[in-house]
N, C-alpha and C positions, 0 to 999 in steps of 0.2 A: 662851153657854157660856164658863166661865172656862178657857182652853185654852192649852197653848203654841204657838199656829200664826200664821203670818204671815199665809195668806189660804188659806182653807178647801180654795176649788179648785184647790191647786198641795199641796194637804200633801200628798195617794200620791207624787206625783213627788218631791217634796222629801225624802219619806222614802224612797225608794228611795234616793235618792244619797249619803243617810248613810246606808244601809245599807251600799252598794258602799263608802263610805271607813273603816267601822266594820270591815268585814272584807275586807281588799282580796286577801286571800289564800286564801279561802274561796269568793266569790259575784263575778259581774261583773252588772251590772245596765247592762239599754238601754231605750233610749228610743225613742217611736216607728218603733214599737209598742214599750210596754211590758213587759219579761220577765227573770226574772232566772234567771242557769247558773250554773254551777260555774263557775270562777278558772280551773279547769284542766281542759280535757276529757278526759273516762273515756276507759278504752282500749274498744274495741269488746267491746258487751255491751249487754244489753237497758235503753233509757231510759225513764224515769219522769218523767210531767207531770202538775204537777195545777195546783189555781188555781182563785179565785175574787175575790170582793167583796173589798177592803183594811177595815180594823179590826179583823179577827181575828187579830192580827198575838199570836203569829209565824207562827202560820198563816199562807198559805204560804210564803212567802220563805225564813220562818226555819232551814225545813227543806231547801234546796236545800244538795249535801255529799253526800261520801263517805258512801253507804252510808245515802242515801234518795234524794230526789230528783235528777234533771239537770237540770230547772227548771219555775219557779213561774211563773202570770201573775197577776198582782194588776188587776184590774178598778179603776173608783171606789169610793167608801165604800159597802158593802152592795148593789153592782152586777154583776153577772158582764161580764168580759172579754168581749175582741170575738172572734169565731173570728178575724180578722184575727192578732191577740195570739197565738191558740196557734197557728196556725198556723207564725208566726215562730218560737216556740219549739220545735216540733217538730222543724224543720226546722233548726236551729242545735245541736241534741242529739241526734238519729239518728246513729246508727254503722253503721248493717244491719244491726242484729238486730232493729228493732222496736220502736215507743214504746209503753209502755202509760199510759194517761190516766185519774187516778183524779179523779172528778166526783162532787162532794158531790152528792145529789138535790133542786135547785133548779131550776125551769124555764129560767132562763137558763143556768145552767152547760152543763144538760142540750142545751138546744139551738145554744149558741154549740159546743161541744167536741164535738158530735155534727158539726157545720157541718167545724168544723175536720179531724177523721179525715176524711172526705169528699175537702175538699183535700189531703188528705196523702196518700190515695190517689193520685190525683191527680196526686199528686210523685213515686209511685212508692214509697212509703212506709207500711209495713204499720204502723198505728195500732188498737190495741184500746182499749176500753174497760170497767174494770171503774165500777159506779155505788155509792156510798155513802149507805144510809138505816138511822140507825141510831136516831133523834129517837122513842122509843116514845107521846109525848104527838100526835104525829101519826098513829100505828097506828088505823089506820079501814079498814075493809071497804067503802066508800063508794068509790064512783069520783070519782079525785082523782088528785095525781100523790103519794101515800102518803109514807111515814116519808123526813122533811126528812135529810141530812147532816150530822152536828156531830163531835163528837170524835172517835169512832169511827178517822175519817182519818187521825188521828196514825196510830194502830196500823196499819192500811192500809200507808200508805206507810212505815213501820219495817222491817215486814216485806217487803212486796214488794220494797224496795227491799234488803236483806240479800242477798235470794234473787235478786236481780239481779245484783248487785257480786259474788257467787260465781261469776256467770255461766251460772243457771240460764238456759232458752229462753224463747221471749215465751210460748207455751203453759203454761210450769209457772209463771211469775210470776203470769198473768193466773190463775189457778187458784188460787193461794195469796192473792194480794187477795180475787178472790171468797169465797174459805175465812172469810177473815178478817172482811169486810163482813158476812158470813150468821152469825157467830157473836158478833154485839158488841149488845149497845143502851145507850143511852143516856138520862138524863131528868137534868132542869136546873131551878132556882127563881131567883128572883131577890128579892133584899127591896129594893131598886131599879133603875131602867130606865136605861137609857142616853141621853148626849145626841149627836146626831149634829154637828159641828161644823157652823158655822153659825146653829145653829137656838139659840131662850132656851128652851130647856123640854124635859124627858125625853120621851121616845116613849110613855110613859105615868104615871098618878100611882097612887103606892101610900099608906094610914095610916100610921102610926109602928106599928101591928099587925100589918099585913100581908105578907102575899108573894104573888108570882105563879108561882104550880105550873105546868112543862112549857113556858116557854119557851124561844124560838129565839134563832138568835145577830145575827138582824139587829133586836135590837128588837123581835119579835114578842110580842105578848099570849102569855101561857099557855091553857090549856086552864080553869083556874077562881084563883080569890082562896081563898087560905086565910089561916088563924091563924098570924100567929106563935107560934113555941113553941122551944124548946132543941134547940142542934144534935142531940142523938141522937132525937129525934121527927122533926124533917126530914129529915134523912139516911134514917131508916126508910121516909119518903114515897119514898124515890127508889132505893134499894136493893132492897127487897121487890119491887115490878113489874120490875127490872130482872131481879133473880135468878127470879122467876116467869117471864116471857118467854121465859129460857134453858134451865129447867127446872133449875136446878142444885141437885144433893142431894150426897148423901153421897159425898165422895173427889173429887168435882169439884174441877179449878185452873181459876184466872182470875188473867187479868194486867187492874190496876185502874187507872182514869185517874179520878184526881181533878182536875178542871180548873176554876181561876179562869174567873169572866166578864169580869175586867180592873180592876175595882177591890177585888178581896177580899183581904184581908189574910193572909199566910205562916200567918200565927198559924191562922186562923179554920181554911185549905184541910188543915193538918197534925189539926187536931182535926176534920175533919170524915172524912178519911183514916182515923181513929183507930176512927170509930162507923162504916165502910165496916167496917174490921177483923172489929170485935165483931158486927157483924151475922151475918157470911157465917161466924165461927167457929159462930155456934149452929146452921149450915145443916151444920155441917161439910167447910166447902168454903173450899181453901188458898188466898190470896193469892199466885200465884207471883210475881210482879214488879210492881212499882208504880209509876206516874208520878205525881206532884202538882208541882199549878203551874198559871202561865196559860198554856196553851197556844194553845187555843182560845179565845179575847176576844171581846165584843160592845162595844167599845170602850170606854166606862167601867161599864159595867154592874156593879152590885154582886153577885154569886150564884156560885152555882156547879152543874159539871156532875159527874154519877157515868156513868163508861162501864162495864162489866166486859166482858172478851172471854174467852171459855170458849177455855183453851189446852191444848195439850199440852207434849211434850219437844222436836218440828220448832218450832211456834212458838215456842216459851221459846225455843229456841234462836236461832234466826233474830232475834227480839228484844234477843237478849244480845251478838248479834255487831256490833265496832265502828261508830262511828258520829259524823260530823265534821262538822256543821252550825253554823252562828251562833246558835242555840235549843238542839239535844240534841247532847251528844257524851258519847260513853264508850267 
């Protein structure tokens, strides 16, 4: 892989530390164990932890700031953290009022952050857990551990964390995430795969025709191989089931996450935004608020992802309220 990295198994660390000197006034980033806080701790008020694999960057780190997260753990490339990790973080961002811990639905996340609240009990320390599956290409009745966490999160943690920093209680955050989580899906394509550093070759090989419909953010296969075809024909593949899923008809708002995979171009994510638009006008149903961008990455991956989350006037709102991260601020 043709990469800017000095040695593959120091880049998360490496990149964490120009994280902390990229914004030395926003994020403090540690070391053994892994984890990065806020520059400056919240006054007492409900804390927000999430965390997973590194490459999805800025997921999560990016989001650690006023008015989302108190801190992230970044795991290795496409690895979930050790409960050891959240632990510490927990535990360095607890004010007494309670962490709430927002876990993409991966089996490791699931079981290390599960491991983690445990210890934190433990500590003395009331830790909830709200779970994020919002990956519709993984929607199966099949017994399995169901719909994967991808973008979805952003919104997750925007919101709960608003309704945090107001100083709502661990009961109405962890309610408001779960709100948010049960009301979002997600579907993703990609017309190339990603290369995991280290490795000479993508995670898998596509035609100069192809894409792969309903991939994951670690590299994963999609669900089937389709045609290439012009962004308002894909865009359709991914809007349609998403607005089906949600039932959304006439008068309905959604706030929309147009999300890069890491190598898609401003250009492409603004015009595929564009045919997000025009779809959901023929549904008659408003775009309240929009994110586009890479938010969510699978490290170099070429594609991109369509979230919508069915909102109202408490969520618009809670979305629209400030917001001071190294990734999102307004």
């Amino acid at each position: 892989m043709s990469a800017l990295v000095n040695d593959p198994d120091e880049l998360v660390a490496e990149a964490l530390a120009g994280l902390g000197l990229a914004h030395p006034g926003l994020v403090t980033c540690h070391a053994d164990p892994a984890f990065v806080t806020r520059a400056v701790a919240a006054p007492p008020k409900v804390a927000l932890v999430s965390g997973g694999g590194s490459g999805h960057e800025p997921l999560h780190t990016g989001f650690v700031g006023t008015g989302m997260l108190d801190a992230a753990v970044p795991g290795a490339v496409f690895a979930s953290p050790t409960a050891v990790q959240v632990r510490a973080a927990i535990r360095a961002v607890d004010r007494g009022r309670g962490v709430l811990l927002v876990v993409k639905n991966y089996t490791g996340d699931v079981l290390n952050f599960g491991i983690a609240a445990e210890l934190a009990a433990a500590d003395g320390i009331e830790a909830r857990t709200v779970l994020v599956a919002d990956d519709l290409a993984t929607d199966s009745a099949a017994d399995g551990p169901g719909r994967r966490g991808t973008a979805a999160v952003v919104a997750v943690e925007k919101i709960a964390g608003a309704a945090a920093e107001a100083g709502a209680d661990l009961d109405t955050v962890a309610r408001l995430a779960e709100r948010v989580a049960g009301s979002a899906r997600t579907l993703a394509l990609a017309v190339r795969a990603c290369t995991t550093p280290g490795r000479d070759r993508p995670a898998f090989q596509l035609g100069p025709d192809e894409i792969e419909f309903g991939v994951g953010i670690h590299g994963e296969r999609g669900i089937e191989v389709r045609r290439l075809a012009p962004a308002r024909e894909l865009v359709a593949q991914l809007v349609e089931p998403v607005a089906a899923a949600l039932d959304l008809s006439t008068g309905d708002e959604v706030i929309a996450l147009v999300n890069g995979l890491g190598a898609t171009h401003g250009l492409e994510l603004a015009a595929v935004h564009r045919e997000v638009v025009a779809l959901l006008d023929v549904r008659d149903v408003t775009v309240r608020r929009a994110l586009v961008g890479p938010y969510v990455t699978a490290l170099d991956m070429h594609g991109c992802s369509v979230t919508l989350l069915r909102t109202d006037d408490e969520l618009t709102g809670l979305w629209d309220a400030p917001v001071r991260t190294p990734a999102l601020t307004w």
